[in-house]
C-alpha positions in Angstrom: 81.1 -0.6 4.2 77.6 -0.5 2.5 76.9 0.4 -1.1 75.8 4.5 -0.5 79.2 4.6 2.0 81.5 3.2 -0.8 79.5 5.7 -3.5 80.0 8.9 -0.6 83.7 7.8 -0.7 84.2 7.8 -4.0 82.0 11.0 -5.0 84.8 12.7 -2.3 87.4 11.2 -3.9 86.5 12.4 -7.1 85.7 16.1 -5.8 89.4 16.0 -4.2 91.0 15.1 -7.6 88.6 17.5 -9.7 90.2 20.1 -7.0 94.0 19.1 -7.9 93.6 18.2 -11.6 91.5 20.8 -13.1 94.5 24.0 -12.4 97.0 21.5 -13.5 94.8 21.1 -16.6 93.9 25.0 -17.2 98.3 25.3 -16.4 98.9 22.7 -19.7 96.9 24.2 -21.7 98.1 28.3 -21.3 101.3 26.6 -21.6 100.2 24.6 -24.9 98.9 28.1 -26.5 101.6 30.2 -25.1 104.1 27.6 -27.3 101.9 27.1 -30.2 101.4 31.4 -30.4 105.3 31.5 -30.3 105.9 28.6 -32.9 102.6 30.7 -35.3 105.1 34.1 -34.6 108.1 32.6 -35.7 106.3 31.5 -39.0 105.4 34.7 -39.2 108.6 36.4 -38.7 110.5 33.9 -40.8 107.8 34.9 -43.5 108.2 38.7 -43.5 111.7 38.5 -43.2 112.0 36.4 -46.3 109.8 38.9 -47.8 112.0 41.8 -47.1 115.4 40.0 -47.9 114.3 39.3 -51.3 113.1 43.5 -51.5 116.1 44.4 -50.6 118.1 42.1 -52.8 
């Protein structure tokens, strides 16, 4: 196998694993925001209800 068959072989390679990683890499990261939004809404809630507790106490 010469040098530009081994660099073909590889460049495929690479385009095959681009192919599978990159929508298991875009499915980490909506699942990343969709758990960071829900942890930032639970502050949030926890927050106003505090809020509201000590109104109506």
């Amino acid at each position: 196998m010469d040098f530009s068959a081994k660099y073909q072989y590889l460049d495929e390679m690479c385009h095959k694993l681009q192919q599978i990683l990159t929508p298991v890499m875009l499915s980490e990261q909506i699942i990343s925001n969709i758990i960071l939004y829900d942890k930032r809404m639970k502050f949030i809630n926890k927050y106003q209800n505090d809020r509201l507790n000590r109104k109506l106490s």
